[in-house]
Residue, then its C-alpha position, 0 to 999 in steps of 0.5 A: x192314604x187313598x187314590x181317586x181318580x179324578x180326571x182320568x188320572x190316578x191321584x193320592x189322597x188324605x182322609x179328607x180328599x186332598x191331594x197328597x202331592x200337589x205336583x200331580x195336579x193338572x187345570x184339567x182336574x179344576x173342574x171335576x175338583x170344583x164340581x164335588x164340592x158344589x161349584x158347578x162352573x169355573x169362572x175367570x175369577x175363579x182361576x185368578x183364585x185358583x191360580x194364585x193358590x197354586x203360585x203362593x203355596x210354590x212359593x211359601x210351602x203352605x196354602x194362602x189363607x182367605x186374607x191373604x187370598x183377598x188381598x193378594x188377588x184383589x178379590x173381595x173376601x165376600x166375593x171368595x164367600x159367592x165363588x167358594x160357597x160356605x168354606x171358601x179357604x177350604x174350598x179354593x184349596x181344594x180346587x186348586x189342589x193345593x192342602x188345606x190351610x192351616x187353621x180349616x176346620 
């Protein structure tokens, strides 16, 4: 494991960079998380995401899938693809400080 810091605040992370106990994260941290993988500005859509990842994975113990995101949240899964460029479940995971969901490449 590796520690970052990220926001001022000493973090454990695996070997891809997220974070090892999704306690330690902080709204705080959203932004710098969000910026190294290329979203440069976190909108209101953006937290609903970002919010609901962290709630979900409180209550089920895993990160939410893209569907499930989608259908939860509302927001079209073409949408999480213009909010989360390219990989949004990986993505949005990441951000939210949440692991990456099973099935993520």
């Amino acid at each position: 494991m590796a520690t970052e810091t990220i926001a001022g605040t000493e973090v454990q992370v695996d070997e891809e960079g997220f974070f090892v106990d999704p306690n330690v994260w902080t709204e705080d941290m959203a932004g710098e998380l969000a910026s190294q993988v290329g979203v440069d500005e976190l909108t209101e859509d953006h937290w609903t995401v970002i919010k609901f990842c962290r709630t979900d994975f409180d209550a089920k113990g895993e990160s939410p899938t893209l569907r499930r995101v989608s259908t939860e949240t509302g927001v079209p899964t073409k949408q999480l693809f213009a909010l989360f460029p390219k990989k949004p479940a990986k993505k949005m995971s990441y951000v939210s400080g949440v692991p990456k969901p099973k099935g993520c490449v």
